[in-house]
VMD Tcl script that builds the backbone (N, CA, C; Angstrom):
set m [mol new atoms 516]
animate dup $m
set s [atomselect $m all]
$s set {name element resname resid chain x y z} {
  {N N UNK 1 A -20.816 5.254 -10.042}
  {CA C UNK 1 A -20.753 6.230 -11.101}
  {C C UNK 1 A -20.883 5.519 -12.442}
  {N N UNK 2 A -21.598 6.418 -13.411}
  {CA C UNK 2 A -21.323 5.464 -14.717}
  {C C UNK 2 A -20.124 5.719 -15.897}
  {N N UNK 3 A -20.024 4.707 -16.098}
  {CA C UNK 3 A -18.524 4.596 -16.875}
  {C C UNK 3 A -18.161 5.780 -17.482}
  {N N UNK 4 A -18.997 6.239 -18.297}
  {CA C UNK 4 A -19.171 7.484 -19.235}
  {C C UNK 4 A -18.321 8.658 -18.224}
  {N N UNK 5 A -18.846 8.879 -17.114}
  {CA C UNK 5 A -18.303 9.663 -16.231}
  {C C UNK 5 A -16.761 9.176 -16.049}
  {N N UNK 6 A -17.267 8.000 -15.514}
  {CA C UNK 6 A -15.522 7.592 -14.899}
  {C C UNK 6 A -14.610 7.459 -16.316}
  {N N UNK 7 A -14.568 6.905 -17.083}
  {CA C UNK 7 A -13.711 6.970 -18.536}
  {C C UNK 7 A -13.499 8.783 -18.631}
  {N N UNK 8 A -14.190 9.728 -18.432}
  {CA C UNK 8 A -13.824 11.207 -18.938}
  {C C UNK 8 A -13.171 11.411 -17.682}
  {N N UNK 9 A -12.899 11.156 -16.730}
  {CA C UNK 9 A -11.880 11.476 -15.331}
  {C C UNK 9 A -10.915 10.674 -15.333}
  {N N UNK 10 A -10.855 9.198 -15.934}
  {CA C UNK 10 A -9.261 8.337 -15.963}
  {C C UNK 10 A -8.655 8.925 -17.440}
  {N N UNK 11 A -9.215 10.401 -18.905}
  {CA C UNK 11 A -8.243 10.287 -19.270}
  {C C UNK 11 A -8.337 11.156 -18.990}
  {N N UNK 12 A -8.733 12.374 -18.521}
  {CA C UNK 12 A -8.019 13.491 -17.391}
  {C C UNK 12 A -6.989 13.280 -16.739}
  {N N UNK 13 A -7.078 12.210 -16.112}
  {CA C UNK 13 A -5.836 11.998 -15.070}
  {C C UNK 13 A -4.615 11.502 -15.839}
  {N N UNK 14 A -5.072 10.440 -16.877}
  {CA C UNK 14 A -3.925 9.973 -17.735}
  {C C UNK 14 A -3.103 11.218 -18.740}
  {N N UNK 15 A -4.248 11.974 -18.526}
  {CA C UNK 15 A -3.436 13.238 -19.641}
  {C C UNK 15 A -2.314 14.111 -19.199}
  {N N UNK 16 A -2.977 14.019 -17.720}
  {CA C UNK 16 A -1.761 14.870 -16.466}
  {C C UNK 16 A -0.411 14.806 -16.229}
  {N N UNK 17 A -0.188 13.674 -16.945}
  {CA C UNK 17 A 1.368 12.620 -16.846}
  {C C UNK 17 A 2.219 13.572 -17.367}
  {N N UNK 18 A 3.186 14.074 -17.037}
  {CA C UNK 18 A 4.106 14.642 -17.675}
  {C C UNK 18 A 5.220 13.339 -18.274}
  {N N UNK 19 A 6.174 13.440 -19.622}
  {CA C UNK 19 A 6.713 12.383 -20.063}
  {C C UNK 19 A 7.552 11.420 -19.150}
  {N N UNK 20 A 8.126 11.852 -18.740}
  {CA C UNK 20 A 9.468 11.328 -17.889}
  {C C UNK 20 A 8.365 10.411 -16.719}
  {N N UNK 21 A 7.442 10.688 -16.164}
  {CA C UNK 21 A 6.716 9.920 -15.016}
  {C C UNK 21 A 6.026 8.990 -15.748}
  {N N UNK 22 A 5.785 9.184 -17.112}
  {CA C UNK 22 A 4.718 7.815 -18.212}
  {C C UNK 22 A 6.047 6.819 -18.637}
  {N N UNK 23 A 6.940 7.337 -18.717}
  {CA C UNK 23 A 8.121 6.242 -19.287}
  {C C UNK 23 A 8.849 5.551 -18.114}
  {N N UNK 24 A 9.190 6.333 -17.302}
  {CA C UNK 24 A 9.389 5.359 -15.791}
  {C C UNK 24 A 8.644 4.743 -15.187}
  {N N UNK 25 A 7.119 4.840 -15.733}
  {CA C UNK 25 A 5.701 3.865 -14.764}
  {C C UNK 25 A 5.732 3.135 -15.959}
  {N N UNK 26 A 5.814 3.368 -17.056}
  {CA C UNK 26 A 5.689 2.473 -18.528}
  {C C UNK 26 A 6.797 1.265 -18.323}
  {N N UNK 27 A 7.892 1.784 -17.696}
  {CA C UNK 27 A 9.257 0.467 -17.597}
  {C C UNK 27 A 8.961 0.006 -16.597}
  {N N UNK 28 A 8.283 0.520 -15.338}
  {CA C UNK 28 A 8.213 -0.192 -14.024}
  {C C UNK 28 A 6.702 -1.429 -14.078}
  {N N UNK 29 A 6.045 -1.280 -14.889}
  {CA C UNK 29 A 4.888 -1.996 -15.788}
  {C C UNK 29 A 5.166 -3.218 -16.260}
  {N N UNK 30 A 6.011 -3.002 -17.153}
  {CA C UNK 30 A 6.764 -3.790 -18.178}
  {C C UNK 30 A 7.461 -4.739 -17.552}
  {N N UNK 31 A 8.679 -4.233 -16.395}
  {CA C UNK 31 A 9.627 -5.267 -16.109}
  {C C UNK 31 A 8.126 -6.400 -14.711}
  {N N UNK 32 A 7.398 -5.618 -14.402}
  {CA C UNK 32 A 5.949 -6.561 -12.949}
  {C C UNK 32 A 5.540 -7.821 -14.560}
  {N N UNK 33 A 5.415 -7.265 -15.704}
  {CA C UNK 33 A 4.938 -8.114 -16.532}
  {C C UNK 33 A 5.938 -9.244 -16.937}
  {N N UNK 34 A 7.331 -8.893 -17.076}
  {CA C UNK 34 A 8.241 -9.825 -17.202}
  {C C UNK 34 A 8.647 -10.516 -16.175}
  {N N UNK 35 A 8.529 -10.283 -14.883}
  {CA C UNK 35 A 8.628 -11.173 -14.012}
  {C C UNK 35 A 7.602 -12.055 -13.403}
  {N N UNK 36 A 6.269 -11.479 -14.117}
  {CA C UNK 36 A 5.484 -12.503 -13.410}
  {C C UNK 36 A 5.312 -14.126 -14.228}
  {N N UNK 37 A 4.573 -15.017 -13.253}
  {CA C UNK 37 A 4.923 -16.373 -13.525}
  {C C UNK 37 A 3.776 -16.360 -14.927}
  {N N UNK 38 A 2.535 -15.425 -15.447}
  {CA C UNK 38 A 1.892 -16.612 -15.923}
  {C C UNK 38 A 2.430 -15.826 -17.367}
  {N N UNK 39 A 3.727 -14.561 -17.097}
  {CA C UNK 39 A 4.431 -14.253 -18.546}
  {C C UNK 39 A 5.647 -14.964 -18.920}
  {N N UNK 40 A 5.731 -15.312 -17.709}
  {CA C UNK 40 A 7.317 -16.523 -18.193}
  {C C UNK 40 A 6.786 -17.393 -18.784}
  {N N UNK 41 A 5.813 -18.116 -18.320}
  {CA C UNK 41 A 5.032 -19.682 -19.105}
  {C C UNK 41 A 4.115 -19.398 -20.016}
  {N N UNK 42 A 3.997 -18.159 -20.541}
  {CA C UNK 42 A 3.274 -18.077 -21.744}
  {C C UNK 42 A 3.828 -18.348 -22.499}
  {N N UNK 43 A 3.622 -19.557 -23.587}
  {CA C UNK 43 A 4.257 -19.322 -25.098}
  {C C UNK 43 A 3.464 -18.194 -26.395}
  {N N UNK 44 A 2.605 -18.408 -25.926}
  {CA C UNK 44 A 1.644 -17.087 -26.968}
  {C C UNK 44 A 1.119 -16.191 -26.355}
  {N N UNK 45 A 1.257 -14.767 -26.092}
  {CA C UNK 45 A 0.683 -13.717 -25.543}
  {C C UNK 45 A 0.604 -12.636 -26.622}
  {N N UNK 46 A -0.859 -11.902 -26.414}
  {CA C UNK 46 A -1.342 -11.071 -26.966}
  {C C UNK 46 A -1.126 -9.770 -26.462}
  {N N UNK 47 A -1.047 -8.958 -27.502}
  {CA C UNK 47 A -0.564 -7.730 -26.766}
  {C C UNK 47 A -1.039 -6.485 -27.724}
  {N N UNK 48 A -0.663 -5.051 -27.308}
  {CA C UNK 48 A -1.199 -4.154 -28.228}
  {C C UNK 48 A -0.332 -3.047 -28.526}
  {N N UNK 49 A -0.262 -2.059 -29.466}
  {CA C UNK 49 A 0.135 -0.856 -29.538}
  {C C UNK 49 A -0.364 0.390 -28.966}
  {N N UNK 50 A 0.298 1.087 -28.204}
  {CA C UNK 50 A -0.305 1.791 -26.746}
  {C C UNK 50 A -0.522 3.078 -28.145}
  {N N UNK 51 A -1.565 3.426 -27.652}
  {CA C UNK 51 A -2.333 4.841 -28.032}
  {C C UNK 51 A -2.632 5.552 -27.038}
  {N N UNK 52 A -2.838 7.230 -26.897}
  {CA C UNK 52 A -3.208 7.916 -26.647}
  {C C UNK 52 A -3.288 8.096 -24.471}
  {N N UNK 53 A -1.346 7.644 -24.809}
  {CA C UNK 53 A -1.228 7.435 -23.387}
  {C C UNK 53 A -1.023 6.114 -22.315}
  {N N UNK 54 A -1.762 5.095 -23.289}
  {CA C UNK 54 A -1.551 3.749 -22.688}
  {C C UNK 54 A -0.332 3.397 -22.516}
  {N N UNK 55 A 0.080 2.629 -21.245}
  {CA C UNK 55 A 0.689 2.003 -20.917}
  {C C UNK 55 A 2.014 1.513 -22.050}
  {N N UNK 56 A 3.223 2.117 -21.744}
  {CA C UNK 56 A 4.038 1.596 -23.042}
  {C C UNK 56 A 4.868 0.492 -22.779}
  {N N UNK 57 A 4.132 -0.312 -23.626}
  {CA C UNK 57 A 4.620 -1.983 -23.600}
  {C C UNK 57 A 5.699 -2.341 -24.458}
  {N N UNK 58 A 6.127 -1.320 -25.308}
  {CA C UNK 58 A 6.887 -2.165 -26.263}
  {C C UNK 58 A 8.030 -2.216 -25.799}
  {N N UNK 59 A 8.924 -1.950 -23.921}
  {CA C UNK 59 A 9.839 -2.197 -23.617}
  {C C UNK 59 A 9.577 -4.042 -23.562}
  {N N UNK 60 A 8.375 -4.651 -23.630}
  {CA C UNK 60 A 8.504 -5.981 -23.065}
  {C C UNK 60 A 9.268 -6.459 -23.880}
  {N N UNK 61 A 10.173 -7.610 -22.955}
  {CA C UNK 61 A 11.191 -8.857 -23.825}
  {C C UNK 61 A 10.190 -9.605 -24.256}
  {N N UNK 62 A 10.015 -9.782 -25.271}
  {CA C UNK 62 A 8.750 -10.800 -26.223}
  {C C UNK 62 A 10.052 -12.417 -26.753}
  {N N UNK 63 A 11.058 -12.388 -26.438}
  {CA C UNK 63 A 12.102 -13.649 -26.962}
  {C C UNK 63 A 11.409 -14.585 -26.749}
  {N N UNK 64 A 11.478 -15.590 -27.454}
  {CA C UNK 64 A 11.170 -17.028 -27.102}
  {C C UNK 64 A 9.041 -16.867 -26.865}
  {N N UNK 65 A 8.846 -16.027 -27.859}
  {CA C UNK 65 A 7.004 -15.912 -27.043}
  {C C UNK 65 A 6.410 -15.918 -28.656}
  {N N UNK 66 A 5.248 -16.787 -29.151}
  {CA C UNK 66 A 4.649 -15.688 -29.859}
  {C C UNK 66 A 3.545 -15.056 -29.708}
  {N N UNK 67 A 3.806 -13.876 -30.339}
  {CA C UNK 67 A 3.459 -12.631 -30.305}
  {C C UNK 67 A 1.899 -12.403 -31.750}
  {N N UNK 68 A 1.287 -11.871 -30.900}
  {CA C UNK 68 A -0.291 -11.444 -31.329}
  {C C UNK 68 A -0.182 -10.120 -31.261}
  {N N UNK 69 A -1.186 -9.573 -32.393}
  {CA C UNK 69 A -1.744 -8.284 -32.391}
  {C C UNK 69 A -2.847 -8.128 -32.283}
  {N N UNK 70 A -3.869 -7.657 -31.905}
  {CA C UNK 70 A -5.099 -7.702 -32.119}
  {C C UNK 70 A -5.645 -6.568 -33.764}
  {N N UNK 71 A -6.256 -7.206 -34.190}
  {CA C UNK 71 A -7.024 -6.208 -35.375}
  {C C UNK 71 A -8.374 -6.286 -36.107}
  {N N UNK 72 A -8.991 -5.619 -35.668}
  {CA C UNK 72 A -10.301 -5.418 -35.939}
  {C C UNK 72 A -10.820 -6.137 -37.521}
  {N N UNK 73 A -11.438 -7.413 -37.510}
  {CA C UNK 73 A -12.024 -8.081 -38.813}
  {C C UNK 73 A -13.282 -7.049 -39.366}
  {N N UNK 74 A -14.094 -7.996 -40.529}
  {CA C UNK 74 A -14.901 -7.063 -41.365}
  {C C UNK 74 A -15.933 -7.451 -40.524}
  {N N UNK 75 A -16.334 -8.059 -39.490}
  {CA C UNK 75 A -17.089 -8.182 -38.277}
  {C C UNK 75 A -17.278 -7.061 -37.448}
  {N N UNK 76 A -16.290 -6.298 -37.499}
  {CA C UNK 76 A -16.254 -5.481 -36.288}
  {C C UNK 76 A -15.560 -5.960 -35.110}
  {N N UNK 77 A -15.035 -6.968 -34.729}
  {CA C UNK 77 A -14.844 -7.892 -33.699}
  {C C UNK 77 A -13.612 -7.819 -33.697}
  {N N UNK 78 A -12.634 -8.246 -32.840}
  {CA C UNK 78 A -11.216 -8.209 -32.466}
  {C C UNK 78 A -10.702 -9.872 -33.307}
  {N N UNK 79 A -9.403 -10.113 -34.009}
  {CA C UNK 79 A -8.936 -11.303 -34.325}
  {C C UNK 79 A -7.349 -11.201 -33.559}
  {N N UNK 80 A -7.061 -12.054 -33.384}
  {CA C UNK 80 A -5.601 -11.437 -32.660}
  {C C UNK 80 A -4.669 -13.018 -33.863}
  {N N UNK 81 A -3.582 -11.629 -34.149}
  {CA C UNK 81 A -2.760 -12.091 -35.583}
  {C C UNK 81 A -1.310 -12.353 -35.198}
  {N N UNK 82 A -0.541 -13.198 -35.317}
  {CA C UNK 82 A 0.737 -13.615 -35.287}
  {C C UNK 82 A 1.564 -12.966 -35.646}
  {N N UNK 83 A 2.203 -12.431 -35.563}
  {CA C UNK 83 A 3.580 -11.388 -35.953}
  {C C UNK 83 A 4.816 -11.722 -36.157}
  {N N UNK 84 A 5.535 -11.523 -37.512}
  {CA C UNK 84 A 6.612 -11.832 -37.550}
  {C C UNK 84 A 6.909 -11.058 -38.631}
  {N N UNK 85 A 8.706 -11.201 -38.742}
  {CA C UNK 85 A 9.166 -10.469 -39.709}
  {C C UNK 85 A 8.547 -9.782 -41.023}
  {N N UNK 86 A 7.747 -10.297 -41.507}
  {CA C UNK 86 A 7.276 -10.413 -42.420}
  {C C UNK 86 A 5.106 -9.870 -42.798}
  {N N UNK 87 A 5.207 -9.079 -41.014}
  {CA C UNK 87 A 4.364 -8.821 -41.206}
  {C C UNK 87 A 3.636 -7.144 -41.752}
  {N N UNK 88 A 3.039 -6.685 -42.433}
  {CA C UNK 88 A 2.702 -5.898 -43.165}
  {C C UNK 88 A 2.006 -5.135 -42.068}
  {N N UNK 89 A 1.609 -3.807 -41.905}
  {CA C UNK 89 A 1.096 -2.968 -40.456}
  {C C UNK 89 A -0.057 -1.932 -41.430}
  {N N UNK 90 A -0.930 -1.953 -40.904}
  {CA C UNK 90 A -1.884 -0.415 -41.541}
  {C C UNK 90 A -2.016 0.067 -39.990}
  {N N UNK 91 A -2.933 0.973 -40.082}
  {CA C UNK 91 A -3.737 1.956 -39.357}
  {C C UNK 91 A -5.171 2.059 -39.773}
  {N N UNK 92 A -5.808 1.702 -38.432}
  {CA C UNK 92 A -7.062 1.620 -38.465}
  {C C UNK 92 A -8.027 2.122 -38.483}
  {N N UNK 93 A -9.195 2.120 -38.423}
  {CA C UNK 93 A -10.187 3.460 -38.144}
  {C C UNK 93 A -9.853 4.427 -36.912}
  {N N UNK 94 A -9.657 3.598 -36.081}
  {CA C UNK 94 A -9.347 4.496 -34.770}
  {C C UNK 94 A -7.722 5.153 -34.805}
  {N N UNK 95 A -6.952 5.041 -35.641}
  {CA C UNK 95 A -5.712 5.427 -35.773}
  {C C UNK 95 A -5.084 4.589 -35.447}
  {N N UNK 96 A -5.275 2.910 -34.784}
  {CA C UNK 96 A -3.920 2.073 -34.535}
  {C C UNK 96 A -3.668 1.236 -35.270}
  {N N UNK 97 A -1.974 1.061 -34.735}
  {CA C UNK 97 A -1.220 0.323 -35.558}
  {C C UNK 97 A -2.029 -1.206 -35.665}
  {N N UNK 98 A -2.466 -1.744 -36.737}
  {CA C UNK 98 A -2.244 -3.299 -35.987}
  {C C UNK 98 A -2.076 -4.103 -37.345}
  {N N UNK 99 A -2.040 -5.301 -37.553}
  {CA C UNK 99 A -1.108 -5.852 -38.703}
  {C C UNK 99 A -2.413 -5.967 -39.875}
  {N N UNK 100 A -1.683 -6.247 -41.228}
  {CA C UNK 100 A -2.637 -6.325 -42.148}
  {C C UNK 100 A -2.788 -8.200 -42.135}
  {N N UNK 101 A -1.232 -8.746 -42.140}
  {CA C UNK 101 A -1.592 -10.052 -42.402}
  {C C UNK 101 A -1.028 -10.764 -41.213}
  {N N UNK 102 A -1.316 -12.160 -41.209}
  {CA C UNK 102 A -0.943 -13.045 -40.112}
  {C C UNK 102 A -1.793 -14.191 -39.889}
  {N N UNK 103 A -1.580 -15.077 -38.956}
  {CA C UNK 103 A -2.311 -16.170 -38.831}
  {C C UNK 103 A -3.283 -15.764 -37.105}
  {N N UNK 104 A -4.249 -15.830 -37.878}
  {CA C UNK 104 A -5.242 -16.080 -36.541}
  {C C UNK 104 A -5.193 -16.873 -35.412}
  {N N UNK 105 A -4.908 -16.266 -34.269}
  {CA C UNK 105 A -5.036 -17.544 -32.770}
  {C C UNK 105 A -5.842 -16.947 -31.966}
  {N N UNK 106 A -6.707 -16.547 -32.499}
  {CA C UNK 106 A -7.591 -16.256 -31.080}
  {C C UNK 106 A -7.742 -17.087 -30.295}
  {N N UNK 107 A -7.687 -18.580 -30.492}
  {CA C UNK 107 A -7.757 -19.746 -29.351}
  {C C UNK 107 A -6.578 -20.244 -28.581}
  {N N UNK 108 A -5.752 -19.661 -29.112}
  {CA C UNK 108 A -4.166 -20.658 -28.233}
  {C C UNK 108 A -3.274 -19.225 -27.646}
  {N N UNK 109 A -4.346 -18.406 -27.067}
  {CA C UNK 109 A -3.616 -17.144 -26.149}
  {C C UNK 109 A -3.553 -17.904 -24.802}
  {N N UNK 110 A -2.342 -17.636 -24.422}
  {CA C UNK 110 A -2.148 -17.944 -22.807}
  {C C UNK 110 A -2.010 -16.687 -21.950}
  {N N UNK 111 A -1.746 -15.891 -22.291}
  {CA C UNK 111 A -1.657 -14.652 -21.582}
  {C C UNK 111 A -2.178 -12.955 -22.740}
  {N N UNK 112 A -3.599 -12.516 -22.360}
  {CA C UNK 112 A -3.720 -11.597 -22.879}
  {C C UNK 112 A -3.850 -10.282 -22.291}
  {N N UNK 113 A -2.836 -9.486 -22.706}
  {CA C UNK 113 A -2.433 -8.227 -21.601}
  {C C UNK 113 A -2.976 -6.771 -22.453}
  {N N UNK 114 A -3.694 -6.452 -21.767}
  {CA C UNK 114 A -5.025 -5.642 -22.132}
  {C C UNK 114 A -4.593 -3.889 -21.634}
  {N N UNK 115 A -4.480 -2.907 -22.707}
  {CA C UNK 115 A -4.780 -1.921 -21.994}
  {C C UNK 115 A -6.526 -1.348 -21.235}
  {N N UNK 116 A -5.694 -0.571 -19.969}
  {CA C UNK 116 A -6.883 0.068 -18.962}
  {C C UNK 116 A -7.153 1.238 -18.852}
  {N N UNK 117 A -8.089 2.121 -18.841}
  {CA C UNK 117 A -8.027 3.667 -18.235}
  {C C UNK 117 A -8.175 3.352 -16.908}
  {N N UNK 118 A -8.752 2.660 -16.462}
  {CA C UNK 118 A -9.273 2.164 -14.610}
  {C C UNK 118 A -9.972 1.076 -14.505}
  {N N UNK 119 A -10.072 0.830 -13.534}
  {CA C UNK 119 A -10.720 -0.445 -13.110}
  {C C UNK 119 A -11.754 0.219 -11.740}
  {N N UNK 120 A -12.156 -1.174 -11.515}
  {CA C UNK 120 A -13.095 -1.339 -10.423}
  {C C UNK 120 A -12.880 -2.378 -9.386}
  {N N UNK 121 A -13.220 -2.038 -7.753}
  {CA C UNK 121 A -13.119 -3.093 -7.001}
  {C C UNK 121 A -13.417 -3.886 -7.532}
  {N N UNK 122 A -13.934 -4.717 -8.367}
  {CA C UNK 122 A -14.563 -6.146 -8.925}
  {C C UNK 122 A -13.865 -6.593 -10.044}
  {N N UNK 123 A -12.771 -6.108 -10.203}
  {CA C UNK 123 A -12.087 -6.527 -11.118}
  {C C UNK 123 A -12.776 -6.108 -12.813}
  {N N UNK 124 A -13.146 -5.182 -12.573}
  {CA C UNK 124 A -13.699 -5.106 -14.265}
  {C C UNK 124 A -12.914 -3.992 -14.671}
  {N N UNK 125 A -12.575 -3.717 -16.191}
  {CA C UNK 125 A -11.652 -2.768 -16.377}
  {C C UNK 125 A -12.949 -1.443 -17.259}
  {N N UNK 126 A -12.026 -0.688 -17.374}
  {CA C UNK 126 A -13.034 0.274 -18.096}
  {C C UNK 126 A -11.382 0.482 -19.246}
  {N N UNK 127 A -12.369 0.725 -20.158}
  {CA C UNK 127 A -11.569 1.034 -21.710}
  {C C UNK 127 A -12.182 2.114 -22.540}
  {N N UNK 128 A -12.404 2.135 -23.432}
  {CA C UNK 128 A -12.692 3.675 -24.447}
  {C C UNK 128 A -14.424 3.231 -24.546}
  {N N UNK 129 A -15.082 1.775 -24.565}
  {CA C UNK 129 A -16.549 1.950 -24.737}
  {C C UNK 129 A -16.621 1.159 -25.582}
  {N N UNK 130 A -16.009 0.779 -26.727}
  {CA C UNK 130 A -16.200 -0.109 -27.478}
  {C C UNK 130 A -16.692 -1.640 -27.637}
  {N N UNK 131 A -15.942 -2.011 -26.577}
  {CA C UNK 131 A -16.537 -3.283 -25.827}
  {C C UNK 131 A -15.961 -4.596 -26.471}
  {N N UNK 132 A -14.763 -4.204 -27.373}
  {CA C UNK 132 A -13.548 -5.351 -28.170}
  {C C UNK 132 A -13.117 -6.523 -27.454}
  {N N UNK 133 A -12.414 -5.677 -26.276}
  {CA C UNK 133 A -11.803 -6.680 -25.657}
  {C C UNK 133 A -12.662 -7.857 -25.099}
  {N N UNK 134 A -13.751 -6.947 -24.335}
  {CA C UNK 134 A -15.012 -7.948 -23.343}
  {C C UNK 134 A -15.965 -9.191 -24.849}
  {N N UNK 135 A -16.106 -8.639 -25.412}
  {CA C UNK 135 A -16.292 -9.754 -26.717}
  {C C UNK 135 A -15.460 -10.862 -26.858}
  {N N UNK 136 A -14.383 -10.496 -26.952}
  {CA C UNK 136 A -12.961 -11.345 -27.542}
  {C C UNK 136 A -12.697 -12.568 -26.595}
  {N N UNK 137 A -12.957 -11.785 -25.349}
  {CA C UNK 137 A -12.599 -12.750 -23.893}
  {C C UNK 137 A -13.777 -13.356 -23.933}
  {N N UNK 138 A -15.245 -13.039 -23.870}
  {CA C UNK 138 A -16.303 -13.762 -23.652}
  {C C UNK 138 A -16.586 -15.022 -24.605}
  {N N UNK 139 A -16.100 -14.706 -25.980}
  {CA C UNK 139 A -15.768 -15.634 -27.289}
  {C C UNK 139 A -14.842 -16.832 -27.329}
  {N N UNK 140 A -13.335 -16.601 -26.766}
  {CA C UNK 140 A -12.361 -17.373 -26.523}
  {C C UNK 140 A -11.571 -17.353 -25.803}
  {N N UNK 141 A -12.194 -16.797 -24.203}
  {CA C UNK 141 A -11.588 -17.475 -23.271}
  {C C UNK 141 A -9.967 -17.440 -23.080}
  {N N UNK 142 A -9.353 -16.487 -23.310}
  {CA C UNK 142 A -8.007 -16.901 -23.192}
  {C C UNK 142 A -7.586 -17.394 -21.704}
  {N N UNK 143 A -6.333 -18.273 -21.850}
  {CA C UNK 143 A -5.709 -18.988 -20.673}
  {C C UNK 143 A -5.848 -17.828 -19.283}
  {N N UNK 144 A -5.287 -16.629 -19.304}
  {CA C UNK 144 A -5.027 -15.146 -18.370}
  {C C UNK 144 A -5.639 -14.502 -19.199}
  {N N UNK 145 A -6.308 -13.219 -18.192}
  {CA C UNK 145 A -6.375 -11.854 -18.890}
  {C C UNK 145 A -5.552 -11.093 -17.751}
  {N N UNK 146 A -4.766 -10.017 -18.575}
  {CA C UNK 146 A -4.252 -8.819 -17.211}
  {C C UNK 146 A -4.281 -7.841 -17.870}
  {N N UNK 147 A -4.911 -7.261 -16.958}
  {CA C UNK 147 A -5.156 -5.496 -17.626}
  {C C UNK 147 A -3.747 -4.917 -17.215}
  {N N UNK 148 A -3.739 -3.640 -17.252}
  {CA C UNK 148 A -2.195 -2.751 -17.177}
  {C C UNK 148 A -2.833 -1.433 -17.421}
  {N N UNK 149 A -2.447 -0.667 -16.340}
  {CA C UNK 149 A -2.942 0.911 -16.105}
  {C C UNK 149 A -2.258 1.261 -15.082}
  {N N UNK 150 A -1.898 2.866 -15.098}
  {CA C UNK 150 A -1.242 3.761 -14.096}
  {C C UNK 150 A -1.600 3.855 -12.673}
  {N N UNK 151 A -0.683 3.452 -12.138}
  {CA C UNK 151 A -1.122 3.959 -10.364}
  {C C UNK 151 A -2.139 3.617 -9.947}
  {N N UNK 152 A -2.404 1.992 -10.162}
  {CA C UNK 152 A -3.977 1.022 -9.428}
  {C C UNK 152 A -4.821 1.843 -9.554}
  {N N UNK 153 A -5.144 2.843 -10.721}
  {CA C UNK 153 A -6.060 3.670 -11.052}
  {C C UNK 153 A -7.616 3.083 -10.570}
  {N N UNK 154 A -8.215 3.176 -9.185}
  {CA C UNK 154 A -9.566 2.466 -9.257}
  {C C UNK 154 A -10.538 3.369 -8.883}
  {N N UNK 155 A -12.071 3.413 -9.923}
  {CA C UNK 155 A -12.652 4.120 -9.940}
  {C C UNK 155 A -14.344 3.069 -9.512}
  {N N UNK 156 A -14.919 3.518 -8.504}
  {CA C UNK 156 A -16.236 2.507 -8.635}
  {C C UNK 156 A -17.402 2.830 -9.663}
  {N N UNK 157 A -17.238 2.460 -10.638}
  {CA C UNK 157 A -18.227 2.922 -12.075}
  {C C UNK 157 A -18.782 1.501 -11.787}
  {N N UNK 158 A -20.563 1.534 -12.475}
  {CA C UNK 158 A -20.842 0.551 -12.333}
  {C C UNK 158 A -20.513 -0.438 -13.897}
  {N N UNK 159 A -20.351 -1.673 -13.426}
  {CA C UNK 159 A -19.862 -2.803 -14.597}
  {C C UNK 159 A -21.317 -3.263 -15.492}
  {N N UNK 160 A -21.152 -3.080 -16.963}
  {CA C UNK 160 A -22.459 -3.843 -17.901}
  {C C UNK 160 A -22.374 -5.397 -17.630}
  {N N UNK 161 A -23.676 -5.598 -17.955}
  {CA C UNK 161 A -23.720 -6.792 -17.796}
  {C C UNK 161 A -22.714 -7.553 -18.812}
  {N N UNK 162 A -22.808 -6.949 -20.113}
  {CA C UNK 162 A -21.948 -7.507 -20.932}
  {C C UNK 162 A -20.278 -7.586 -20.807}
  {N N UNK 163 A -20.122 -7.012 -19.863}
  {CA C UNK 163 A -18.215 -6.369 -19.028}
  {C C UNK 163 A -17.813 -8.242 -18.566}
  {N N UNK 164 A -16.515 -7.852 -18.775}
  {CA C UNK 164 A -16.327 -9.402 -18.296}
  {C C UNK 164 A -14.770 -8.944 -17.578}
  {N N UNK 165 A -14.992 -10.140 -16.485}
  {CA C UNK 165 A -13.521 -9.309 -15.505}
  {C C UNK 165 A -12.486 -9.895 -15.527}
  {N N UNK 166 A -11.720 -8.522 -15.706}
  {CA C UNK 166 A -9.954 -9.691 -15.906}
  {C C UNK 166 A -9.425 -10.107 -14.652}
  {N N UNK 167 A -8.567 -11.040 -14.887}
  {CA C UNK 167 A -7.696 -12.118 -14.053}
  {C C UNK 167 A -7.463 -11.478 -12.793}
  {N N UNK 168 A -6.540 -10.249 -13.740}
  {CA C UNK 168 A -5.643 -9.326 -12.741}
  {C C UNK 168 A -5.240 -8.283 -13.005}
  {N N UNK 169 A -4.991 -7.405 -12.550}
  {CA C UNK 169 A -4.351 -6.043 -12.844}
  {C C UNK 169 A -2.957 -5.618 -12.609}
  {N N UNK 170 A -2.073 -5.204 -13.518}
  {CA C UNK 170 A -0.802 -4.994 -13.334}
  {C C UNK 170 A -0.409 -3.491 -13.603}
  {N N UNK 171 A 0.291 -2.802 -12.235}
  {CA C UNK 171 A 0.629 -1.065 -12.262}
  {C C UNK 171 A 1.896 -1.166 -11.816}
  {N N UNK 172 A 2.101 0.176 -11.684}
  {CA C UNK 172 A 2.757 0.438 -11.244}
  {C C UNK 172 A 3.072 0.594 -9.792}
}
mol reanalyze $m
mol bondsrecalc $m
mol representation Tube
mol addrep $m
């Protein structure tokens, strides 16, 4: 199937969620991400602000980690920014949160945890179309990629050549 198709049926299905079943698959998400080995030994992991249903991450324990945002440069392209007290937040074209200032690491990510609408036997994820993430990874390589989506959501859409496949997938 092509993505176009499959992306308009994973947010159908994601829309179906009534609250209470998105916040108990959102914590049961969260704690598979805190126990796995390559989030304990990350010292820098990238991460995002869930929109329009995604996966809600901000139960993760981030202690002892630092912490990236991703935010769209005057490129068009994804930069992923350091976060700390002191960091300043807009809203973007697409409506998300992501920081105004920070220090750039797109190169020293060890673990970058990606929202999914679905995936594919082949490990490729499907996302809104934009094609951010698959840039970002094809550019700099981070140490892990793991996607994160509802209920091993897998749909066989076919993958662009330009699609690049994550590590692993983490559900519920």
């Amino acid at each position: 199937m092509k993505k176009t198709k499959a992306r308009m049926l994973a947010k159908h299905k994601r829309e179906q969620m009534d609250d209470l079943s998105y916040k108990i698959k959102s914590k049961i998400i969260t704690q598979k991400i805190e126990n796995h080995p390559k989030f304990i030994k990350a010292k820098v992991v990238g991460i995002y602000f869930p929109i329009k249903g995604e996966v809600n991450i901000n139960y993760l324990n981030l202690n002892n980690k630092k912490v990236l945002f991703p935010k769209i440069n005057k490129n068009n392209q994804l930069d992923f920014l350091l976060i700390s007290n002191k960091t300043k937040w807009e809203i973007n074209k697409y409506g998300i949160k992501e920081p105004k200032n920070g220090k750039i690491m797109n190169e020293e990510i060890d673990l970058l945890i990606i929202p999914s609408l679905a995936k594919n036997s082949n490990n490729y994820r499907l996302g809104y179309g934009k094609g951010y993430y698959d840039k970002f990874i094809k550019k700099y390589y981070p140490l892990y990629t793991m996607g994160i989506l509802f209920d091993n959501y897998t749909l066989e859409f076919v993958s662009d050549i330009w699609d690049m496949k994550l590590d692993e997938f983490i559900s519920n």
